[in-house]
VEXDREN-2710 file (C-alpha; in Angstrom, 1 decimal):
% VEXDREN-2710
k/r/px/py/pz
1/UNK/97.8/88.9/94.7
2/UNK/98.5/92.9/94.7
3/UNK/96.2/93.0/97.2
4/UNK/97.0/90.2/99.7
5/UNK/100.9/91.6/99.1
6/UNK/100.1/95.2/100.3
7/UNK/98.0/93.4/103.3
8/UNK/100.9/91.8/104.5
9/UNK/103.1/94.8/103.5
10/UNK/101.6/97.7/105.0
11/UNK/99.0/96.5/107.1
12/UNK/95.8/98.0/104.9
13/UNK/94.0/94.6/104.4
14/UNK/93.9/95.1/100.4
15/UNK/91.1/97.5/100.6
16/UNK/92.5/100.3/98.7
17/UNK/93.4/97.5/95.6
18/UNK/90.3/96.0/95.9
19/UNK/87.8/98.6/95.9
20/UNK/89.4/100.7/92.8
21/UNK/89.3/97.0/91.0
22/UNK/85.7/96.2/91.8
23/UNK/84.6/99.8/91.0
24/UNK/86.3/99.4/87.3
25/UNK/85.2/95.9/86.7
26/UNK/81.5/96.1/88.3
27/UNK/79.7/97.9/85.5
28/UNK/80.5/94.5/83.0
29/UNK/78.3/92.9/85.3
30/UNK/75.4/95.2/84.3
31/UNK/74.9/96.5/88.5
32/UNK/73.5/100.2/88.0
33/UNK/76.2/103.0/89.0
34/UNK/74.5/104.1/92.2
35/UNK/74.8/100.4/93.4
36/UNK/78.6/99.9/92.5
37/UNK/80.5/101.5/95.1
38/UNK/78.2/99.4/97.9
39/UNK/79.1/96.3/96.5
40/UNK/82.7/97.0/96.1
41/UNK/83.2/98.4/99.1
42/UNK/81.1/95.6/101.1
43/UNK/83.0/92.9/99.0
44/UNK/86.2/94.4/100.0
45/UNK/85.4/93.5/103.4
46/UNK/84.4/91.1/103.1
47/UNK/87.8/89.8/101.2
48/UNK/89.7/91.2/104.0
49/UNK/88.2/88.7/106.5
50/UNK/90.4/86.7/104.6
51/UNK/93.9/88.7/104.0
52/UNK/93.8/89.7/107.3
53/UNK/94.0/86.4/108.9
54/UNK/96.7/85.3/106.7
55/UNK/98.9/88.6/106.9
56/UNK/97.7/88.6/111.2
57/UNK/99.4/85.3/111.5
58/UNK/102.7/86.2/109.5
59/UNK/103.5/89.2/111.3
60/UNK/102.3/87.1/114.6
61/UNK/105.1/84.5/113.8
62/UNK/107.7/87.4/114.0
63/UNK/106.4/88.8/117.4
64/UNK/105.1/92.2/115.5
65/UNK/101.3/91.9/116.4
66/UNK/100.6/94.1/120.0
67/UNK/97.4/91.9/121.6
68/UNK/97.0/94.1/124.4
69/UNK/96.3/96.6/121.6
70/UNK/94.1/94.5/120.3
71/UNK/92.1/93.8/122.6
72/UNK/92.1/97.7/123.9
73/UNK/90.7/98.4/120.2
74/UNK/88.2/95.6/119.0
75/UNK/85.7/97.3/120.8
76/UNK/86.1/100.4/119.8
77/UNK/86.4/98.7/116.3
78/UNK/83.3/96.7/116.4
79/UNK/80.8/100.0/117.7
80/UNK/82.5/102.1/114.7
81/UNK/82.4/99.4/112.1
82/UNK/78.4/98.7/112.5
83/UNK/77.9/102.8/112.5
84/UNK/79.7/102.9/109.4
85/UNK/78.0/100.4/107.4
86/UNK/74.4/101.5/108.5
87/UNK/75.5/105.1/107.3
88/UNK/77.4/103.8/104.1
89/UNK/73.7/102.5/103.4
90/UNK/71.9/106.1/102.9
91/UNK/74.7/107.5/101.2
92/UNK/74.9/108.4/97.6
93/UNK/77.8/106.6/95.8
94/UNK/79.7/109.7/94.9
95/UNK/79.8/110.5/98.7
96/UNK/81.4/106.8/99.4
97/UNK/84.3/107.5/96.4
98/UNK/84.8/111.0/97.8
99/UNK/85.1/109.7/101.7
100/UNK/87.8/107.2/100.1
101/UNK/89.4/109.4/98.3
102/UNK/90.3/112.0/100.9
103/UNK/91.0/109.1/103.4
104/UNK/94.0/108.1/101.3
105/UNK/95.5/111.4/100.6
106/UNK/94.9/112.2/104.0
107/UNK/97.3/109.7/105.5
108/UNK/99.8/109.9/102.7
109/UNK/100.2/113.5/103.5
110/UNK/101.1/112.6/107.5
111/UNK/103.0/109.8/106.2
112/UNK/105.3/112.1/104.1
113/UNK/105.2/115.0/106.3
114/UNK/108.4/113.2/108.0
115/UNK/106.6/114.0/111.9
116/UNK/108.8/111.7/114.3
117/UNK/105.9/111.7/117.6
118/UNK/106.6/111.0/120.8
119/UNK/106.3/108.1/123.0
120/UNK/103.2/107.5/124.3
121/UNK/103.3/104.0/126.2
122/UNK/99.5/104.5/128.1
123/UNK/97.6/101.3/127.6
124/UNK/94.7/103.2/129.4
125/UNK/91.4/101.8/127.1
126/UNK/89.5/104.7/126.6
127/UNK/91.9/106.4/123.7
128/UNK/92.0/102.9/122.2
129/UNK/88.6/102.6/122.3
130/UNK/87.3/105.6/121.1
131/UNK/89.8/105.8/118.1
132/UNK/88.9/102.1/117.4
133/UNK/85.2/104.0/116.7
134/UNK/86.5/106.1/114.8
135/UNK/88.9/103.7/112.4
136/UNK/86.1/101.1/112.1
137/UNK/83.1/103.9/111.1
138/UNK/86.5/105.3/108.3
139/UNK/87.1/102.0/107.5
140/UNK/83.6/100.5/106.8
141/UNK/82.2/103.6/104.7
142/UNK/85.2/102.7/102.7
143/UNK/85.8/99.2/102.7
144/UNK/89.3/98.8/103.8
145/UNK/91.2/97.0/106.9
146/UNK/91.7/100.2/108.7
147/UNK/95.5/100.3/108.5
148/UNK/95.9/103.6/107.4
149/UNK/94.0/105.0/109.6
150/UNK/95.2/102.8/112.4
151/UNK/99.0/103.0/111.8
152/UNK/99.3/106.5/112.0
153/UNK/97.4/106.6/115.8
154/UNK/100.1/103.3/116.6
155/UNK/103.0/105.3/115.7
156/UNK/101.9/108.6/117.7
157/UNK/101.2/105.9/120.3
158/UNK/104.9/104.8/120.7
159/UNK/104.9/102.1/118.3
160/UNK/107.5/101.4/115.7
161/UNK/106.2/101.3/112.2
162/UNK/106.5/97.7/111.8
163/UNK/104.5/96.7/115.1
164/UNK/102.0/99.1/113.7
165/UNK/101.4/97.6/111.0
166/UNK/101.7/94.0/112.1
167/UNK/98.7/95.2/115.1
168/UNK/96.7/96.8/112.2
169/UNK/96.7/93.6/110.1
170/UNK/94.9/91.9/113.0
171/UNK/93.0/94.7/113.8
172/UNK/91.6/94.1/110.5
173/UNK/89.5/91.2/111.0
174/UNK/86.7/92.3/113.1
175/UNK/86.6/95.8/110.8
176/UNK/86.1/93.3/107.7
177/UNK/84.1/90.8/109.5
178/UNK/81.6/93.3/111.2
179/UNK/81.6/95.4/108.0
180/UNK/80.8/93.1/105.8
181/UNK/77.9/91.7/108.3
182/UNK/76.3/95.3/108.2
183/UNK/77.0/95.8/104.3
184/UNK/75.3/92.3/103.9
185/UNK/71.9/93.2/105.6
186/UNK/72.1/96.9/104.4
187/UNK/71.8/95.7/100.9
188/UNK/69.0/93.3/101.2
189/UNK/66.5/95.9/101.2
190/UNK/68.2/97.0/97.3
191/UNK/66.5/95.9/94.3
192/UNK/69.8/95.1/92.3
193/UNK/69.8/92.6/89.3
194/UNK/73.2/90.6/90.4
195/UNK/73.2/87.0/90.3
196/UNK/75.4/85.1/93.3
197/UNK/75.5/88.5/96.0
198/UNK/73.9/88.6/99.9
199/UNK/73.4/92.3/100.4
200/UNK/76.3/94.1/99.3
201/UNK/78.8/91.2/98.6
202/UNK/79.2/89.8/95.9
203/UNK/80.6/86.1/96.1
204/UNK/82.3/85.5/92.7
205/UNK/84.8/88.6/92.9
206/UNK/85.6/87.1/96.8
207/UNK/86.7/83.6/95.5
208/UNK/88.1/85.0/92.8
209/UNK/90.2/87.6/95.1
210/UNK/90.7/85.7/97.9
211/UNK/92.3/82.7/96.3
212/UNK/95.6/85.0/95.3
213/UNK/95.5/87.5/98.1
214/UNK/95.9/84.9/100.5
215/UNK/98.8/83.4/99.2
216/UNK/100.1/86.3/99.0
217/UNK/100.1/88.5/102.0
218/UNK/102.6/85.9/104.1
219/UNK/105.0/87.7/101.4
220/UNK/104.4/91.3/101.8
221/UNK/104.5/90.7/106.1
222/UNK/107.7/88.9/105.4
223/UNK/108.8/91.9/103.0
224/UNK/107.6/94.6/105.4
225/UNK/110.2/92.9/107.9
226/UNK/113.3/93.9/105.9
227/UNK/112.7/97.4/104.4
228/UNK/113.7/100.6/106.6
229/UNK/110.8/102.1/108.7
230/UNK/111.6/105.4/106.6
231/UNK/111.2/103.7/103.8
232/UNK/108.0/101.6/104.8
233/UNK/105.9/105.0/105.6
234/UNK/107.2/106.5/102.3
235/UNK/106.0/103.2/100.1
236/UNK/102.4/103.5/101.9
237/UNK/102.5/107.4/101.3
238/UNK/103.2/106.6/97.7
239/UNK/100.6/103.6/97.3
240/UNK/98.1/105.6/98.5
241/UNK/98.8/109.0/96.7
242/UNK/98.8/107.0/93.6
243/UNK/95.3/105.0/94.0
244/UNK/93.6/108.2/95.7
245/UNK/94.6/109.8/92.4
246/UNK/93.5/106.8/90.4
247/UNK/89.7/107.1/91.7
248/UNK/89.4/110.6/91.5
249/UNK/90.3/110.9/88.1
250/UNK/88.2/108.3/86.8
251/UNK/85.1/109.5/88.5
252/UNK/85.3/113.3/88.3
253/UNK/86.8/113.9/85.1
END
């Protein structure tokens, strides 16, 4: 439910819930370390196929989702999300938690550094399109919606905070969908001894997540809707300093 909340919320699609929770709860399963951050990274995916419909349509229903921007970025989106998942494949595990980590104290740093940007209304597609590439190649080495990384670029482009987030959450969809495609043929060439998984996903953590999150992430759009835009960056600054903090402690010390 955290994780369909913060969806809703803040635009992320879950990912940075999810991925922590499948990292800890993986190795009950018996999977062999190098395997667990595929799998919980490709399963995040593909749970935010899911979230993101649900908190899309929420934030639709209040007129906060941009489809112009949409459809400026998808592509951009789709290109970047395929590249990232073929990489994600020949990379060690240790290189997938350290890419995640410094992707969420990244952007809780901008987020707190208080910088108001200036309007920039261009709906040319090119700077959609190539930073589309560039959130869905982020977003698929580390198995989240693509908010935080999208948010940020919306709110330099002119957008308020909760518009951001409302286009992220649909933005999310083709990230997870196309992600999880590419983690899901990537990881049929792996030998891993997992009952119930296609690749990289790993079916009986999706039910499991998807049945809550859904439910949900109509909440945490509806919730986004009445807290400050100060306030909003501040609680997705916070979020991610504390689960970028989270994983790094319990894998490198």
């Amino acid at each position: 439910m955290c994780a369909g909340f913060l969806a809703g919320l803040l635009g992320i699609g879950g990912g940075f819930v999810v991925v922590p929770v499948l990292v800890w709860v993986l190795p009950i399963t018996g999977v062999e370390s190098q395997h667990i951050p595929h799998i919980a990274i490709g399963t995040s995916l593909l749970c935010i196929c899911v979230t993101s419909l649900f908190s899309s349509k929420a934030h639709h229903q209040r007129q906060a989702v941009e489809w112009t921007v949409f459809k400026l970025t998808t592509p951009g989106l789709v290109v970047g999300t395929l590249s990232g998942a073929a990489l994600a494949s020949i990379l060690s595990g240790k290189i997938l938690i350290a890419v995640f980590v410094s992707g969420a104290l990244l952007t809780a740093l901008y987020l707190v550094s208080g910088h108001q940007p200036k309007a920039h209304p261009s709906e040319t597609r090119w700077p959609f399109f190539a930073y589309g590439g560039f959130t869905g190649m982020i977003s698929s080495l580390i198995g989240i919606g693509g908010g935080s990384v999208l948010v940020p670029f919306l709110v330099y482009k002119g957008r308020p905070v909760v518009r951001a987030v409302g286009t992220a959450a649909a933005c999310g969809f083709p990230i997870a969908l196309f992600g999880a495609l590419g983690y899901a043929v990537s990881g049929q060439q792996q030998i891993i001894e997992l009952d119930y998984r296609t690749g990289y996903l790993y079916w009986p953590a999706f039910f499991g997540i998807v049945i809550f999150s859904s439910l949900a992430a109509p909440v945490g759009a509806k919730v986004a809707h009445l807290i400050p835009e100060k306030r909003l960056r501040q609680v997705f600054a916070l979020f991610l300093f504390f689960t970028g903090a989270q994983i790094l402690y319990s894998h490198w010390f």
